[in-house]
C-alpha positions as a printed Julia matrix, in Angstrom:
269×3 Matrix{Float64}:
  88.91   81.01  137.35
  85.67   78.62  136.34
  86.05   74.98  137.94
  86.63   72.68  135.26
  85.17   69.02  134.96
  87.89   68.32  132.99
  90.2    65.53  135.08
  93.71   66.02  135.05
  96.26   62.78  135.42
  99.41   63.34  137.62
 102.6    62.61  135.66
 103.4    58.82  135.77
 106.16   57.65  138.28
 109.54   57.3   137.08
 111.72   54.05  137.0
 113.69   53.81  139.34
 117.47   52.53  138.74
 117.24   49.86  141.61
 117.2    46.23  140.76
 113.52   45.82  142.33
 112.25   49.14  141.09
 111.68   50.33  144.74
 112.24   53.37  146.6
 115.2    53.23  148.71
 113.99   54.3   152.15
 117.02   56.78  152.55
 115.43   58.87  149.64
 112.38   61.26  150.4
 109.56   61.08  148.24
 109.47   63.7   146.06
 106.16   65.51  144.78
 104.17   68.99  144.99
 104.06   70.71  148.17
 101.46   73.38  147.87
 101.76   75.79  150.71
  99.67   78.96  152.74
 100.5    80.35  156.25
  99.76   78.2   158.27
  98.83   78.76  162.05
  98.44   75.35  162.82
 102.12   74.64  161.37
 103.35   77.84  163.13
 102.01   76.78  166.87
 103.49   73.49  166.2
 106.49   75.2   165.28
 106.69   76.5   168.89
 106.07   79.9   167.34
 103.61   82.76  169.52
 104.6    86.19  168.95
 102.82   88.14  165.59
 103.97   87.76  163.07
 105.46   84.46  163.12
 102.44   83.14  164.68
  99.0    85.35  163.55
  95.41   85.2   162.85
  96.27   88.4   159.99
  97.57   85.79  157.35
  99.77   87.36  154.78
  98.25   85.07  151.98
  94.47   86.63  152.51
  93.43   89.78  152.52
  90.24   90.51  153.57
  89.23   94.04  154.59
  91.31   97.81  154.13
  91.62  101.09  156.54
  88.49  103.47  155.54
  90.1   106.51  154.02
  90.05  110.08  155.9
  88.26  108.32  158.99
  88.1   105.79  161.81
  87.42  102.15  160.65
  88.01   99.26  158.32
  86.22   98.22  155.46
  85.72   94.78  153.56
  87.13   94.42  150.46
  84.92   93.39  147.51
  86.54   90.34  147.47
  88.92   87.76  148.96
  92.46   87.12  148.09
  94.02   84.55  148.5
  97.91   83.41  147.9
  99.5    79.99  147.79
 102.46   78.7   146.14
 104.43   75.1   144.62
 107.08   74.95  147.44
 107.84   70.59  146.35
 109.7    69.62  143.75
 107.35   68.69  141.35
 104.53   70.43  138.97
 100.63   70.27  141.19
  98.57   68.96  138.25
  94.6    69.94  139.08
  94.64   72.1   142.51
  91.7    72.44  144.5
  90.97   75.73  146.58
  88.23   75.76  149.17
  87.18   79.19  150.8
  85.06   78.9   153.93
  84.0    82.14  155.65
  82.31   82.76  159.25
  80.26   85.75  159.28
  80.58   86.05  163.05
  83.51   87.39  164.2
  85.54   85.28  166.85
  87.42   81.81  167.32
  86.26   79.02  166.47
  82.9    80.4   164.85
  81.25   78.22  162.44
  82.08   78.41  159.07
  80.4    77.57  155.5
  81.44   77.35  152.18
  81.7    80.32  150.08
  83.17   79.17  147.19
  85.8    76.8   145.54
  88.18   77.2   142.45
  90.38   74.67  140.16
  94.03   75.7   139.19
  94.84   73.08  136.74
  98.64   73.56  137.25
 101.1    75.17  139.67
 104.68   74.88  138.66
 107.72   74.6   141.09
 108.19   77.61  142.81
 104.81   79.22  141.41
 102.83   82.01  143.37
  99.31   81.99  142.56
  96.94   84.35  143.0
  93.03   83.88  142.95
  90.02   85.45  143.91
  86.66   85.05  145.81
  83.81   87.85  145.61
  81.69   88.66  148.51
  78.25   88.79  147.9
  76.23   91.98  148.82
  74.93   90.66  151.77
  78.38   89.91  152.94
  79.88   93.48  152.44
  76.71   95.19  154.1
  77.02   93.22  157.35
  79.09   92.69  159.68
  82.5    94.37  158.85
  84.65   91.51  160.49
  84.51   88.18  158.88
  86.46   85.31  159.19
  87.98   83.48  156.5
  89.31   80.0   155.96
  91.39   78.38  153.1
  91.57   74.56  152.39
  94.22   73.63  149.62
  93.64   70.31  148.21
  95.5    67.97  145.81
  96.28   63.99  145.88
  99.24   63.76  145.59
 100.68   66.38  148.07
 103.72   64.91  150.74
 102.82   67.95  153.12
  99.65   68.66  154.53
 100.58   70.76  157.92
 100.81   73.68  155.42
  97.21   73.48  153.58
  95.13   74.83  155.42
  94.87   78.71  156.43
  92.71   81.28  158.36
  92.14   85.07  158.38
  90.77   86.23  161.59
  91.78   89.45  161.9
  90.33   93.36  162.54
  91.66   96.83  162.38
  91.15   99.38  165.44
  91.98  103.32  165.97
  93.16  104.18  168.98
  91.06  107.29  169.03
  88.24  105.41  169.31
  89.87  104.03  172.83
  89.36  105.95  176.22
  91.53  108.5   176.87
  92.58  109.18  181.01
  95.68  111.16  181.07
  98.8   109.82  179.38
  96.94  106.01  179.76
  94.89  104.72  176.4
  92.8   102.12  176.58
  90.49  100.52  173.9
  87.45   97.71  174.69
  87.03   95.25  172.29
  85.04   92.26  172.36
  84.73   88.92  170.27
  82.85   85.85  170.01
  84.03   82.2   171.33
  82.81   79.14  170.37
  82.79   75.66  171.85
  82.84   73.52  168.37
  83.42   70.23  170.37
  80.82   67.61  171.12
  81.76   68.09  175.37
  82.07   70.92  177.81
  85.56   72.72  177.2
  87.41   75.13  179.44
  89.22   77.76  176.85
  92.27   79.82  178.35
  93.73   82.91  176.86
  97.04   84.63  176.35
  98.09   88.17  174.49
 100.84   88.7   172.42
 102.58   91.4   173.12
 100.92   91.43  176.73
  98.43   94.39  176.3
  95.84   93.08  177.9
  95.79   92.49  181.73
  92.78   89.91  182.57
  92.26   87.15  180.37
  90.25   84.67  182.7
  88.96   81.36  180.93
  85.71   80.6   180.09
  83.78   77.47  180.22
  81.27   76.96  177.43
  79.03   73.21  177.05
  78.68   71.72  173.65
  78.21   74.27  170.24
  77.55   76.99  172.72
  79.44   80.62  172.08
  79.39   83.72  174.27
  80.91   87.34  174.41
  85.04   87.82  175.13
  85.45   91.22  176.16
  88.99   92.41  177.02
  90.61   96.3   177.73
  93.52   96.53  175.26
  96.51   98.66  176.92
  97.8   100.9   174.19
 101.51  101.29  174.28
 103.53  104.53  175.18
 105.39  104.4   171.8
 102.67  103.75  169.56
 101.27  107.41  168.27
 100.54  108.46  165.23
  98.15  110.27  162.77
  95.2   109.81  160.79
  97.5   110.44  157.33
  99.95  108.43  159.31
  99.25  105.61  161.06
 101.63  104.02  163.25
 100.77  100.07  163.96
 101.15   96.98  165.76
  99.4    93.82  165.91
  98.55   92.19  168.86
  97.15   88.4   168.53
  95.07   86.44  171.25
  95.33   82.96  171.58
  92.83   80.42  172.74
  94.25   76.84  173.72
  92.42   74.08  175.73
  93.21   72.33  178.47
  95.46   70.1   177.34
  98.05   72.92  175.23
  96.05   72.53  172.05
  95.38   75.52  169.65
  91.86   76.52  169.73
  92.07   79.58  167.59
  92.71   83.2   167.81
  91.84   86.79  166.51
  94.55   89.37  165.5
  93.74   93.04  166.44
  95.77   95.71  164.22
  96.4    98.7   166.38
  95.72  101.81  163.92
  97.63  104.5   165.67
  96.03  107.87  164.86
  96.76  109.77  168.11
């Protein structure tokens, strides 16, 4: 969908049937609520376990399991899914896609793209759609991607703003000692603060056995490596995957979210 330059007007407020035509302060305002996952809203929620708290948001989709073999893929394009959860229509939605070619938390992004929705009724699921350029899909195969949902007159902003940061591994490609799997894997970290920050870890489920923290000075990144544990129970096939996701999150010192990365674990052994 084009961007329009067209403006469009929010309805005009209703009278209301009080003497001095003001809102009573028992009654809630009442307007659009335009809603993705949110991990922001679900860490503040008190959530932590996938998938009430993840970095694979179920309103993007960004890459797909290669068929017949080992590995993930990008998909030609973004999608992205948001929906009307107020009570009244969102006249002239903004969408904002950001996308950080590293992979990691708290990487850099840049804009990518934006698109106008001129309406979104109550209750409406929308679906749009951002292509990746060619330069995009023959690089790195794990992007992140961000989504910024914006409109005026919106009572609820904890729930505008979504990320994908999320990856696909086989297990075959792990090390193999006896009955005992175990896959590397290793991600970027970023220190997008203005000071020296001390970033600490945590796995959920708990497949992963050291997590130290790592101390990075200003706009400075470096290299997480961890050794996911791959669970007794989880075996499968290459025409039959059995999965799990496993999500690691970074806080700062004082308990606040820094980010995270999901890991999908691709059972094919």
């Amino acid at each position: 969908m084009q961007k329009s330059n067209i403006c469009y007007p929010s309805p005009p407020p209703s009278k209301l049937k009080t003497p001095s035509n003001y809102l009573p302060l028992n009654e809630p305002l009442k307007g659009p609520d335009l809603a993705i996952y949110s991990q922001t809203m679900a860490w503040g929620m008190g959530k932590r376990n996938p998938p009430e708290l993840s970095f694979d948001n179920p309103d993007i989709w960004t890459w797909v399991p290669k068929e017949g073999e080992p590995g993930v893929k990008l998909r030609n394009e973004v999608r992205v899914r948001f929906q009307n959860v107020g009570e009244v229509v969102a006249i002239g939605t903004i969408v904002h896609c950001y996308i950080s070619t590293s992979f990691g938390i708290d990487i850099p992004k840049r804009h990518l793209a934006t698109r106008y929705v001129p309406s979104v009724s109550t209750g409406e699921t929308v679906d749009i759609f951002f292509p990746l350029s060619t330069d995009i899909l023959e690089g790195e195969q794990r992007i992140g991607v961000h989504i910024e949902l914006e409109h005026s007159n919106d009572q609820n902003h904890v729930n505008n703003q979504g990320s994908q940061v999320a990856d696909g591994i086989y297990t075959s490609t792990g090390i193999t000692s006896g009955n005992q799997r175990k896959i590397p894997y290793s991600f970027l970290v970023y220190n997008n603060s203005i000071s020296r920050r001390t970033i600490h870890f945590e796995a959920f489920p708990s497949l992963v056995n050291n997590l130290p923290s790592l101390s990075l000075d200003p706009f400075r990144d470096a290299e997480y490596q961890v050794e996911i544990e791959v669970p007794d129970t989880l075996h499968g096939t290459i025409d039959q995957l059995d999965e799990l996701d496993m999500t690691l999150l970074a806080t700062s010192d004082n308990n606040e979210l820094v980010g995270g990365v999901t890991i999908r674990l691709l059972a094919d052994n």
